[in-house]
C-alpha positions in Angstrom: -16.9 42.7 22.7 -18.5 39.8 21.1 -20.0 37.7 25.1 -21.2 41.9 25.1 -23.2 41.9 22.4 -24.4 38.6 22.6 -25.3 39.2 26.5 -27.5 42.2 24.7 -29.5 40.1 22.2 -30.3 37.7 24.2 -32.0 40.3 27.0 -33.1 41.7 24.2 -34.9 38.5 22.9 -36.1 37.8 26.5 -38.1 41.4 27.0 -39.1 42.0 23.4 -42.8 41.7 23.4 -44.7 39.0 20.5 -42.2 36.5 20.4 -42.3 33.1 22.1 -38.0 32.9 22.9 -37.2 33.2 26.4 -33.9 32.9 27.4 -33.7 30.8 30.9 -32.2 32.9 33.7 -29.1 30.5 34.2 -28.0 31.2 30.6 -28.3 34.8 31.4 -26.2 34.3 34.9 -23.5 32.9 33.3 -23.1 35.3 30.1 -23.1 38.1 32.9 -20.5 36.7 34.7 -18.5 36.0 32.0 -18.7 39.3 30.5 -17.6 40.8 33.8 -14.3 38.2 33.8 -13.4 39.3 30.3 -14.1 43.1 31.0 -11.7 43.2 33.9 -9.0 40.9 31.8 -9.0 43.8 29.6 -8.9 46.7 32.1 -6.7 49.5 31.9 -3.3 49.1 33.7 -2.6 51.2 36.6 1.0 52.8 38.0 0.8 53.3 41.6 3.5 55.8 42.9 4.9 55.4 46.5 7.0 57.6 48.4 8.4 55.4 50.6 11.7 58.0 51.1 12.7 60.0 54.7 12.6 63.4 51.8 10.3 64.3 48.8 11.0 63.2 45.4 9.8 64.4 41.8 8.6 61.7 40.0 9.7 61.9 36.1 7.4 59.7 33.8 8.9 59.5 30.0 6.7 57.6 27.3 8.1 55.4 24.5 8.8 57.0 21.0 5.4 55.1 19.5 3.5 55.1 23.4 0.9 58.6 24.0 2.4 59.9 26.9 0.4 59.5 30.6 -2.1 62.2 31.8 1.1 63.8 33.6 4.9 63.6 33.0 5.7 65.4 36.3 5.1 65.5 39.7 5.7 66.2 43.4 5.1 63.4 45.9 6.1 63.8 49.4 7.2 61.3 51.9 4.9 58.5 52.6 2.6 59.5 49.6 1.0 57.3 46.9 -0.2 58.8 43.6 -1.3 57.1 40.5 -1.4 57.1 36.9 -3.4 55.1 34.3 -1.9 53.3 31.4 -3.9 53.9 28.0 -7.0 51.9 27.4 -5.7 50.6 23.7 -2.6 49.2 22.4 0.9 48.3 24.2 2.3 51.3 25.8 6.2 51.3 27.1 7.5 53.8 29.2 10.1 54.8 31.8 9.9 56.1 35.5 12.2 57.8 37.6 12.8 60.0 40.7 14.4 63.5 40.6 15.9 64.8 44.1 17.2 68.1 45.4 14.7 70.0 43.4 13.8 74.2 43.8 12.8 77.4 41.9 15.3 79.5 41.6 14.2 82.3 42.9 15.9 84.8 40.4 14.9 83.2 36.9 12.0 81.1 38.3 13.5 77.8 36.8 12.5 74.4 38.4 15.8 72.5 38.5 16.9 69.4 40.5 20.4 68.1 42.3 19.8 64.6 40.5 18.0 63.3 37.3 16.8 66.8 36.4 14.9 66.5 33.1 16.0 70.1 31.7 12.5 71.7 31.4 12.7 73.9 33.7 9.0 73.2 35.2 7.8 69.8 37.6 6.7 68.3 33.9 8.9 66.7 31.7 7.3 67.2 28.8 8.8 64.2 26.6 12.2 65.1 28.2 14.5 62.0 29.7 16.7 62.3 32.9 19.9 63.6 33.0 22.0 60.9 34.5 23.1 59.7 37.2 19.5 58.3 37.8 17.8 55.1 38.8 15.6 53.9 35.8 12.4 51.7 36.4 11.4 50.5 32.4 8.2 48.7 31.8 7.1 47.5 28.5 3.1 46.7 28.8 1.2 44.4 26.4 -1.9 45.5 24.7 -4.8 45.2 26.7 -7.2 41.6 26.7 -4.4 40.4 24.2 -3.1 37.7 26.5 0.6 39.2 26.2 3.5 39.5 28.6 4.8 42.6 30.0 8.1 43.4 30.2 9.9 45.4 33.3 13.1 46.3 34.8 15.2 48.5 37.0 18.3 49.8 35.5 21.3 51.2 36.6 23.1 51.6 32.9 22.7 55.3 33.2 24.0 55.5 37.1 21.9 55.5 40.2 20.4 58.1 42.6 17.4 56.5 44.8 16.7 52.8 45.4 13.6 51.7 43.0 11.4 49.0 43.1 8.6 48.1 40.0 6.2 45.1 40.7 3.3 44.0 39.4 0.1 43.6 41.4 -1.7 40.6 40.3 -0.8 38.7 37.3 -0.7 34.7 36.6 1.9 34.1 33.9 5.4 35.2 33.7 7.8 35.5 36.5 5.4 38.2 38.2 8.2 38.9 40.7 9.1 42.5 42.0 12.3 44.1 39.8 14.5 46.6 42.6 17.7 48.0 43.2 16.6 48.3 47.5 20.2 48.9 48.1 22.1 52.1 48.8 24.4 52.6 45.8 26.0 55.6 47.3 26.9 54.3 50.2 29.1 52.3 48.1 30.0 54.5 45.0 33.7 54.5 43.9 35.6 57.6 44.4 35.6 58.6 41.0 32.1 58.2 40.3 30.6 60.0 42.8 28.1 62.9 42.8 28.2 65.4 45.9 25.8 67.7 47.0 28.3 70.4 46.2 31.9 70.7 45.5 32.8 71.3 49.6 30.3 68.5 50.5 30.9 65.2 50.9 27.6 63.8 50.5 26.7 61.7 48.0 23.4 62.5 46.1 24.1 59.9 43.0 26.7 57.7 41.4 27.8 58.0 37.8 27.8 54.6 35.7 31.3 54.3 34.0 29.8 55.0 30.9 28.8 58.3 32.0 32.0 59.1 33.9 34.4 58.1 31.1 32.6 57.5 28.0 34.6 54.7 26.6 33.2 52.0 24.2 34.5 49.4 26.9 32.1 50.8 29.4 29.3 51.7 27.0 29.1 49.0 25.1 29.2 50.3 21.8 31.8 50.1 18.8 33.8 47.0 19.0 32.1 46.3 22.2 28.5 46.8 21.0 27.8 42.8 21.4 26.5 40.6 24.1 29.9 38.6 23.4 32.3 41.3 23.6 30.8 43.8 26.2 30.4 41.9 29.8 30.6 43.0 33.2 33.6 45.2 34.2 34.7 46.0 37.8 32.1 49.1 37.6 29.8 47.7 37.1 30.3 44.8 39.5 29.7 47.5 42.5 26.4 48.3 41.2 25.8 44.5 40.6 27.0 43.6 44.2 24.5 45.8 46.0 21.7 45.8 43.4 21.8 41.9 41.9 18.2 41.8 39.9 18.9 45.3 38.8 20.9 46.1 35.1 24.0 46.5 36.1 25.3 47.6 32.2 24.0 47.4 28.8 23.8 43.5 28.1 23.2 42.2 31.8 19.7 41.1 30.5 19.6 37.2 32.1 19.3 38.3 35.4 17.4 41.4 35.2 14.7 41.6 32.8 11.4 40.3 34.5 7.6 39.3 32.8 4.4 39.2 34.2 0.6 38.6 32.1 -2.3 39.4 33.2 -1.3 42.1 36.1 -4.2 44.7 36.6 -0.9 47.3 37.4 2.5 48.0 39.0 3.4 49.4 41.4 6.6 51.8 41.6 7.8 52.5 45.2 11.5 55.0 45.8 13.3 53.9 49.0 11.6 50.4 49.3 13.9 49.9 51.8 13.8 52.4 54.3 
């Protein structure tokens, strides 16, 4: 960092012994200071991890094709528990976030598997594996560090929904800076023929395919003919999901009211159940 350096010569210059230059201890003050305001623009951004569910979740964390994935892509967090994970120190990183539910060994083949948004590893870690939907999706999209640009952020619902999600940044000056959440209860709600049950004699309802996942159609996936802004909108699916969730992606192209920025944030914070 070039105020670094500087700061350096100019102590430097002050202690170094035959030479007349003395730097006056204001000057010094205020380089200090500065360098400690640009340092912590150009911190590392942190995810916080909160719990805030009556039962335990498995947090899922799945890095971008070009993004180094995070020091863990798996994980246990109980109820009312926090955890955290840093963001790399260098470039933009993009990544998404999720909660799996229902999860056990088997106790015969010693496979880790989950109810809802099981990520097919077999183990707590992902390991570069996505969810298998239904699942409630938090994205983020950060800018490189110290360069001055937005981040991106969302909760989605494209790919169904099992928990309620909140992402929101903690600090920040420029952008919207507002929390992204789906705090409602989707599967309270869930249409008949979208639901997940805990098992096929049950009638709770652990998640809630999207139409997309239930019937595949272009219509409801928007792709093919449909694969437009102008020719895929909203369907009476995905109004459901858009009624109890509004700033939350309710399908592919519902990007005006649920994509959210934010410079400047030191991190974000991702919290299951914010709700309850």
């Amino acid at each position: 960092m070039a105020v670094a350096h500087l700061l350096l010569q100019l102590s430097a210059a002050g202690n170094a012994p035959r030479r007349n230059t003395m730097v006056p201890p204001a000057i010094l003050l205020i380089l200090q200071l500065l360098f400690t305001a640009l340092g912590g623009a150009e911190g590392v951004a942190s995810f916080r991890f909160t719990n805030a569910c009556q039962h335990p979740v498995w947090v899922g964390t799945l890095h971008g094709a070009t993004s180094p994935p995070l020091a863990r892509s798996g994980f246990y967090l109980a109820p009312s528990a926090t955890s955290r994970l840093d963001a790399p120190s260098s470039g933009s990183w993009s990544g998404t976030f999720w909660a799996r539910t229902g999860c056990a060994v088997d106790a015969a083949t010693g496979r880790f598997t989950c109810a809802t948004a099981d990520c097919g590893t077999g183990d707590v870690a992902c390991e570069g594996r996505g969810p298998a939907p239904p699942v409630t999706l938090a994205e983020i999209t950060l800018a490189a560090p110290g360069s001055g640009g937005q981040d991106f952020y969302d909760v989605s619902l494209v790919d169904g929904f099992n928990v309620p999600v909140r992402i929101a940044p903690s600090g920040g000056g420029g952008g919207d800076c507002r929390p992204a959440a789906c705090a409602g209860d989707v599967n309270a709600m869930c249409p008949a023929d979208l639901r997940v049950l805990a098992a096929a004699s049950s009638s709770s309802v652990v998640a809630c395919k999207s139409a997309c996942n239930a019937y595949g159609s272009a219509r409801y996936c928007c792709t093919g003919q449909y694969g437009t802004p102008a020719t895929c909108g909203p369907t009476s699916y995905s109004q459901v999901f858009k009624s109890a969730c509004p700033a939350a992606y309710s399908y592919a192209y519902d990007d005006a009211s649920s994509t959210f920025t934010c410079s400047g944030a030191t991190g974000y914070d991702v919290t299951f159940c914010p709700g309850s």
